[in-house]
KOLMARNU-909767 format. One record per residue (C-alpha): residue in one letter; x, y, z. Coordinates in steps of 0.1 Angstrom, whole numbers, plus 2048, in hexadecimal, padded with zeros to 3 digits. Example, Ala and Ser with C-alpha at 12.3 -4.5 7.8 and 13.67 -1.06 7.14 Angstrom:
BEGIN
A87B7D384ES8897F5847
***
This chain:
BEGIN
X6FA380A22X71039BA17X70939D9F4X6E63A3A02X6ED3C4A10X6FC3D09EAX6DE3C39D9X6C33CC9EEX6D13F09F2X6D63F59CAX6B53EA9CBX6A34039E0X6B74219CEX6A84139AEX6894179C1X68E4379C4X68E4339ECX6AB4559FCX6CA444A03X6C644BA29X6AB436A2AX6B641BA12X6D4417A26X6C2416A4CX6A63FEA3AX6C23E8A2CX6D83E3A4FX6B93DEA64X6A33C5A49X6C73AEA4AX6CE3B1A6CX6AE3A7A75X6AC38AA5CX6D2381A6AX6C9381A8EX6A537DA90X694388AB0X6B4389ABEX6B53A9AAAX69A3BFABFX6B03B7ADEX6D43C2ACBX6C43E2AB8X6D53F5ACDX6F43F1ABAX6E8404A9DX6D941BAB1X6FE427ABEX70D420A9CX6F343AA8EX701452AA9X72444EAA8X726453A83X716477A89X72D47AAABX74C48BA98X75B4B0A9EX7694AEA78X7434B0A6CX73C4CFA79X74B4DFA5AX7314CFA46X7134E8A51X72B501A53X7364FEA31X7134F6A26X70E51BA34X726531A27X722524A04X6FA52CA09X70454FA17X7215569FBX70854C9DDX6F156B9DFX6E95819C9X7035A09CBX7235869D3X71E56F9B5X71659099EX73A59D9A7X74D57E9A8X741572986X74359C976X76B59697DX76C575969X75F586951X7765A294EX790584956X78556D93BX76D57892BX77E58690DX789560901X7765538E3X7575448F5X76155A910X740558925X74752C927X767538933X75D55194EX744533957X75F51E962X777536971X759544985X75051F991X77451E99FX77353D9B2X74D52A9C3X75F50C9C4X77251F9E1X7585299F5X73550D9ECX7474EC9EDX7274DD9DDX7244D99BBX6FA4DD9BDX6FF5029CFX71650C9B1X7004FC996X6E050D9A7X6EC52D9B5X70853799BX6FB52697FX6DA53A980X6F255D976X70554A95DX6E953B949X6DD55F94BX6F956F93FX6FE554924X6D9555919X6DF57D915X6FD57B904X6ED5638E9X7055448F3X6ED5228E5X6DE519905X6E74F9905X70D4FF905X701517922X6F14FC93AX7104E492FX72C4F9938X71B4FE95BX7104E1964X7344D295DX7464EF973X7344E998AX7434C9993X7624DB99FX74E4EC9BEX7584CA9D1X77E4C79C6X78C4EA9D1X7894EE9F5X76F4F3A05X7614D3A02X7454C0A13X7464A1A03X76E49DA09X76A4A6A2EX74B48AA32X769470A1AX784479A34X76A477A54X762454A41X78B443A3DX79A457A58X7AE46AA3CX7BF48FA45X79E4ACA39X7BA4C1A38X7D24B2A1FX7B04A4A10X7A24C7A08X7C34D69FDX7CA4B99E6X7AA4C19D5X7BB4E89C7X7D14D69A6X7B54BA99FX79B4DB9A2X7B14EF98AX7B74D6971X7914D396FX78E4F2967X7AC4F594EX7974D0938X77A4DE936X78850492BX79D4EF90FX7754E1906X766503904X78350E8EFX77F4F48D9X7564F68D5X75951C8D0X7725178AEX75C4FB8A3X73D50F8A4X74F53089EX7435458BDX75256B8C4X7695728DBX7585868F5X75D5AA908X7805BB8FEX79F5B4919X79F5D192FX7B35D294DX7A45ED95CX7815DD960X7985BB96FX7A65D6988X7865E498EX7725C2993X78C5B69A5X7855D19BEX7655CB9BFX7675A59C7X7855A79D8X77659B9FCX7625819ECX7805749D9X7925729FDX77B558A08X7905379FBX7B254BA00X7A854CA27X79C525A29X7BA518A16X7D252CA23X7C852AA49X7C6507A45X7EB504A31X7FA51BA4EX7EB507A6AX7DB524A76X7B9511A79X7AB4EDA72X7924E4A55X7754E9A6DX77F506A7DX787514A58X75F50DA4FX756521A6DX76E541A63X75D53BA3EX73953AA51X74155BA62X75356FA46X736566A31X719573A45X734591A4BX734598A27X716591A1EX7005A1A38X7175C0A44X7305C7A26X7175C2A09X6F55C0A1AX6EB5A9A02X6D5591A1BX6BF59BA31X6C558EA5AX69C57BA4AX6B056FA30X6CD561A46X6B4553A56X6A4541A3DX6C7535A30X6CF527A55X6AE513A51X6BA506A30X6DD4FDA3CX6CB4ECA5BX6B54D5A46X6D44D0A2DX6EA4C4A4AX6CF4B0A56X6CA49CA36X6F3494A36X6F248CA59X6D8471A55X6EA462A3BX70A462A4DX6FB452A69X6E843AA52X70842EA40X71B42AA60X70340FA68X702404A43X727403A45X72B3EBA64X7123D4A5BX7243D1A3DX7433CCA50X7373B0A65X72B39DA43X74E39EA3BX7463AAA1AX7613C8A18X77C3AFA15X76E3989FCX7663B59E5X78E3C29ECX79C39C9E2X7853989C5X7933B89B8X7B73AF9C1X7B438E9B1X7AA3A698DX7CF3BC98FX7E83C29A5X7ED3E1997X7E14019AAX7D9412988X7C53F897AX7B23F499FX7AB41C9A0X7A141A97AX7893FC981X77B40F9A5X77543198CX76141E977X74C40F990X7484319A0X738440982X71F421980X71942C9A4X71944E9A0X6FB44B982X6E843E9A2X6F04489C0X6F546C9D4X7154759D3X7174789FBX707452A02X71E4479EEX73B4559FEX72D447A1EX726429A10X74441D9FDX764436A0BX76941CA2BX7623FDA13X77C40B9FBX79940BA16X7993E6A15X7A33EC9F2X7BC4059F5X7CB3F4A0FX7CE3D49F6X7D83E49D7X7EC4049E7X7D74219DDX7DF4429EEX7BB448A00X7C046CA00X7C546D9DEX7A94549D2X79446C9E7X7954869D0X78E4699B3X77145F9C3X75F4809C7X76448C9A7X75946F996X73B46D9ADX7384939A3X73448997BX71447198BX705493992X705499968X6F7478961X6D346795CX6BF45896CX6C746D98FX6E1489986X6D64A599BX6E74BD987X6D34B196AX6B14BD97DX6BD4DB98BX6CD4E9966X6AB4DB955X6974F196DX6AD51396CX6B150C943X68E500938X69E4E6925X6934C2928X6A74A893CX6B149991BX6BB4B790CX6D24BE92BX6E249D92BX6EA49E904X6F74C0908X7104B692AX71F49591BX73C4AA908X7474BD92BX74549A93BX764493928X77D4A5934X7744A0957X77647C94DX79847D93EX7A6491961X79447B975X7A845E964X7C7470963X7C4474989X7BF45098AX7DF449979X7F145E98BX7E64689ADX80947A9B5X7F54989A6X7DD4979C3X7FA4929E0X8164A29D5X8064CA9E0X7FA4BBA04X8194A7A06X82B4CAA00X8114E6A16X8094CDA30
***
């Protein structure tokens, strides 16, 4: 019976059938089968599973976080923000693919979704790029692949649902995220370096230090946004949640008294949005926490975690073999269901091979994070096709070179996870 629930839910995703409902279908076509008409007297039991999965304080950062990143990518903040990478940056050869990633660092701070840097930001730097001549599929490349850091540098939404999920600290989850984040950025600036000398691109604006001053200035408050969250949360001055409320309300402060960029319509529209976007994580929270104890029951958790023992001993090779099966996940399946799905079926295996959790948390989401670049459901793939004009198999041909330095961190993080824990381990 348990190797049921796996195959009928890979099933249904292959279907094309959303992960919320794949999962609830799953738990209640099994259970029902299981119990028989036992079952319509003992529903109940999903019922309060489905509530208590959703009936937790530490996810009221998600809608919160969901917000501010909505409210921090208009118009007028992402302008600013990206004009000082520019002036930063920009004056490297292939200087706009490096003010591409430096400029999805600084968002990385403030979205913690890799789909709101990829759609807001991404829409200025495929501009900017396109204007500048850059060849526009180097362009959709370079920001589709930065845009995988939005969910490693704190803020982060899916680290805060994989903490909720194995009862691991948010706090030392979303600070360990800051080196992993950084050294993402550093792979894939080494990759632009390397693809401007091979097809000779210029250098671009002249180093001026008075336009960095001056941009600076102008971004300054903006750029304060991750300095507040990780430093509040470092000092102990606030919790992650209460950090994504203080990010909620420095936003809308910035955005719709400092700058004026949105409208109190506009806030309200984007309130709407982060209501409907909170909703559809709920749902598959809740979903998954049924999924996740029917799963439990069938005992299948620990047959999975001995069958992979019985391969190695060794935590490397375990973590290696668990990163490859993410990315066959992640070519598949949303990168929050699968969090949900597999983060509390993991612990089994961490628990038998000795795998820091914390640190295979960061593993996990940023090799669910390359799934977003890859066919057949990468949503970054979609969203870049539509803001480019390109088609999806142009994108795709165009991203597999970024994908490999993400890779070779994500392995390297693998290997050796005291480059997750050792900053936590030291702030916290």
């Amino acid at each position: 019976m348990g190797a049921a629930y796996l195959v009928i839910l890979i099933l249904l995703f292959v279907l094309g059938i959303p992960a919320a409902f794949a999962m609830g279908g799953t738990s209640a076509l099994l259970s029902l089968v299981e119990r028989g008409p036992r079952f319509f007297l003992n529903c109940g039991i999903l019922a309060q599973k489905s509530v208590a999965g959703v009936n937790n304080f530490l996810l009221l950062s998600v809608p919160f976080f969901l917000y501010a990143g909505k409210v921090m990518n208009t118009g007028g903040i992402t302008r600013r923000i990206f004009t000082f990478c520019e002036h930063t940056v920009g004056w490297l050869r292939g200087g706009l693919g490096h003010v591409n990633i430096l400029a999805s660092v600084i968002f990385a701070g403030m979205t913690g979704t890799a789909v709101s840097d990829a759609a807001g930001l991404g829409a200025v730097e495929l501009k900017a790029m396109d204007d500048a001549g850059y060849p526009k599929k180097f362009s959709v490349a370079i920001t589709s692949a930065s845009s995988a850091i939005g969910p490693i540098i704190p803020p982060s939404v899916p680290l805060v649902i994989y903490g909720m999920m194995t009862s691991t600290s948010i706090g030392k989850l979303l600070i360990a995220g800051i080196v992993p984040g950084i050294l993402m950025a550093l792979g894939l600036a080494v990759a632009v370096e390397i693809y401007a000398y091979a097809h000779q691109m210029p250098k671009g604006i002249p180093f001026d230090l008075k336009k960095i001053v001056k941009s600076f200035g102008q971004a300054f408050f903006p750029l304060m946004t991750p300095v507040i969250i990780i430093g509040g949360m470092t000092s102990g001055f606030f919790t992650p949640t209460e950090a994504s409320a203080i990010a909620a309300v420095y936003a809308t402060v910035l955005s719709v008294i400092v700058y004026k960029e949105i409208t109190w319509k506009r806030l309200w529209e984007i309130i709407m949005e982060t209501a409907v976007d909170t909703g559809t994580i709920m749902v598959i929270v809740s979903m998954a926490m049924i999924y996740g104890y029917m799963i439990t029951r069938s005992n299948i958790t620990m047959e999975i975690a001995q069958a992979i023992a019985g391969i190695s001993t060794s935590p490397v090779v375990i973590g290696l073999i668990l990163v490859a099966f993410l990315l066959f996940v992640g070519c598949f399946m949303e990168a929050t269901a699968a969090i949900t799905i597999l983060s509390p079926v993991f612990l089994s295996i961490y628990q038998v091979a000795g795998i820091d959790p914390m640190a295979f948390g960061i593993v996990m989401v940023l090799t669910l994070m390359i799934g977003l670049f890859t066919p057949p459901f990468g949503m970054i793939l979609f969203i870049m096709s539509k803001l480019s004009g390109l088609s999806i198999k142009d994108v795709v041909a165009a991203i597999m070179p970024f994908i490999l330095p993400l890779l070779a961190v994500d392995i390297l993080l693998a290997v050796f996870p005291q480059i997750v824990t050792f900053l936590p381990d030291l702030l916290m």
